[in-house]
N, C-alpha and C positions, 0 to 999 in steps of 0.2 A: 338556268342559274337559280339558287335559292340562296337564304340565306338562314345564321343557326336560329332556333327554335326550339319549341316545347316538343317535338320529335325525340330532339335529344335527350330528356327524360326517361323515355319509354325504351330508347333502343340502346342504353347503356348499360340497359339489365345483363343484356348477355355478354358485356365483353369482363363485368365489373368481378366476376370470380375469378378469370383471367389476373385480373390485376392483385388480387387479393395475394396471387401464390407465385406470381412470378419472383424471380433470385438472381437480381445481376449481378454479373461475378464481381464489379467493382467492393463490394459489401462483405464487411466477415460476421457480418451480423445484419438482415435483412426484417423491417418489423413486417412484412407485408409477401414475406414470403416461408413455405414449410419444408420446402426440400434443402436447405442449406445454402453455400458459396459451392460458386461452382469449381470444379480444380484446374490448374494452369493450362494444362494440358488437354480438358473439355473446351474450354475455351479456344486456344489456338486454334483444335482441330475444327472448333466451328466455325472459327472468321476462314481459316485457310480452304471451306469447302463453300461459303457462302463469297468469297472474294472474288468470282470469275463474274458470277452472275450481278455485282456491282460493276464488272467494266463493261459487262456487253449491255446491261438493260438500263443503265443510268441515261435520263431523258432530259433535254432542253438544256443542255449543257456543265447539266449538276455535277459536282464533285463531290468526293469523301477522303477524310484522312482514316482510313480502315486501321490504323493504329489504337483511334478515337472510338469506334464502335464498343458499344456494351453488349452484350450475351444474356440472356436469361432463358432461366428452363420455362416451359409450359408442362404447366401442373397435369400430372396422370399422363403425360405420351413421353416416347424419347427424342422428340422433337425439341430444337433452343431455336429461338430469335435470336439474330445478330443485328442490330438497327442501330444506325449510323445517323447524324443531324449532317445536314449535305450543305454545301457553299457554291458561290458561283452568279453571275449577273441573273437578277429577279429571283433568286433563292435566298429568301426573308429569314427570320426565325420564324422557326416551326416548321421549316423544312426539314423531310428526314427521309430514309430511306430502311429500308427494313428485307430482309433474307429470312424465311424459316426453312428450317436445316433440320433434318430428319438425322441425325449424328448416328444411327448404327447401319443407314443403308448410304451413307457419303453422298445425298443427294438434295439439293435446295426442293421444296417439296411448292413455293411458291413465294415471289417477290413480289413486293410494293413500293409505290415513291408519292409523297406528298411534297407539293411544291407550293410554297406560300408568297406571292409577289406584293406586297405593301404597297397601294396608288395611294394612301395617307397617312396619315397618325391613328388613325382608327378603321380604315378599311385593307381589306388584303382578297384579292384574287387567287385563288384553291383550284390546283391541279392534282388529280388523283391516276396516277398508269399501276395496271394490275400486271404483271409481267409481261411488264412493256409496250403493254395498252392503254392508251389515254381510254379512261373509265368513268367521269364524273368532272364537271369542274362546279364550281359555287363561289359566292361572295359572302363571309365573314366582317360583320361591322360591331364591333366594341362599343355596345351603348350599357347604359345601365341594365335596361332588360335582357339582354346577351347575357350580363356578366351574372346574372340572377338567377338565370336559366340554367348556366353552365355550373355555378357553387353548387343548385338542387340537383343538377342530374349528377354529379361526382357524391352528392353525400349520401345518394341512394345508394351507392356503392358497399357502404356500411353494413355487415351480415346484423349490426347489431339494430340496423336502422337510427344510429348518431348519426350526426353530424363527421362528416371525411374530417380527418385532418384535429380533429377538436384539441388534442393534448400542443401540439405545434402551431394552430393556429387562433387559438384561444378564441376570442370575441369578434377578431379580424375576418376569421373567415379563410377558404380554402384557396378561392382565388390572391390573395395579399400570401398567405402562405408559400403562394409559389411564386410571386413577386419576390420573397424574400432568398429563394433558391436561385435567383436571375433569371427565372422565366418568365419574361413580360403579359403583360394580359393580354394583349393580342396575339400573343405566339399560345397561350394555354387556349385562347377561344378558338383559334385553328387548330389546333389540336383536339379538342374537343369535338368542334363540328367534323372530325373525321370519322365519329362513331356514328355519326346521323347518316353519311354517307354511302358508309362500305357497310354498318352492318344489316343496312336496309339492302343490300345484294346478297349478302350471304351471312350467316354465321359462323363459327367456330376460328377457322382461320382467319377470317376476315374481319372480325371483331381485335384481331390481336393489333389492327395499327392503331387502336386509341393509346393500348399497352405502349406499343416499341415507339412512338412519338415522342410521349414523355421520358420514358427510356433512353432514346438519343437524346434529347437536349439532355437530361439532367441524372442519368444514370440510376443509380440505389438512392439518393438523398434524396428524389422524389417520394419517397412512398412515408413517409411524416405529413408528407401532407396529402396522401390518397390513399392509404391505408384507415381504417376504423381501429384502429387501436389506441388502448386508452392509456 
């Protein structure tokens, strides 16, 4: 068990380009991504190859309304994430579930599920299955130093090295930023500490569930406040 820390600084470097170019189709205009809105029909085809691998690999009783799922491309491959916020007893906010979909060979290329179980108002229990292997678990507490931790490793995310979020979150800050999108602070700090996690196992793919977390909960209107744009 661990819980989040100054790790997650250093190991956000690699998913934060990731975030910078991702395009959920929700969006006809994305500030935080270069490829565009994705087209109906990208879309569809993604959830429709990514849907199977939600009924076989979803763990501990989690569920998804795959209606709900958001799509986005991953910048430079023809690969999309399809990542879904999951429900179901002990799946808190900041639960989600995530499919990457290789869309020109019709194959899920690799799934994730982040389970977030709240024992308080400030603490939450973190389960991590990499297709469909339990892979990680950790403990997430919401103290002021978490919430410290988790603004600076997001605004390094910045190519410009600003501050995330600065035009949308003015003076407040990235974390209250996403507060104001309805992502509670403990559902963003679990989310967060999923980058300390998984990208300490692997990169590339495995960096994308800091992406597709905030992605499910909150689709395109997250990136105002995790984008560096000014």
């Amino acid at each position: 068990m661990k819980k989040i820390s100054k790790a997650i600084i250093a190991m956000v470097a690699g998913w934060a380009m990731l975030f910078a170019v991702a395009s959920p189709v929700n969006a006809s205009e994305s500030s935080f991504s270069t490829n565009g809105p994705l087209s109906d029909s990208t879309v569809e085809r993604a959830i429709a190859i990514a849907e199977p691998s939600f009924d076989a690999q979803l763990r501990n009783g989690a569920e998804v309304d795959i209606k709900q799922a958001n799509v986005a491309r991953i910048n430079g491959s023809s690969s999309l994430m399809v990542a879904v916020a999951t429900s179901g007893d002990g799946h808190d906010e900041g639960s989600f579930a995530v499919a990457v979909v290789d869309a020109a060979g019709d194959v899920v290329q690799s799934f994730a599920q982040v389970q977030a179980t709240y024992t308080s108002d400030s603490t939450a229990e973190v389960k991590q299955w990499v297709d469909g292997s339990l892979l990680k678990q950790w403990t997430v507490e919401a103290t002021p130093e978490a919430e410290a931790q988790a603004a600076k490793a997001l605004s390094a995310m910045s190519p410009e090295g600003s501050s995330v979020g600065v035009a949308a979150a003015g003076n407040e800050g990235v974390i209250k930023c996403l507060n104001a999108l309805g992502i509670s602070t403990m559902a963003a700090l679990v989310i967060i500490s999923t980058c300390a996690a998984f990208c300490a196992v692997t990169v590339g793919t495995g960096c994308i569930i800091c992406v597709a977390g905030f992605t499910a909960v909150a689709g395109a209107s997250v990136g105002q406040c995790l984008s560096g744009a000014s």
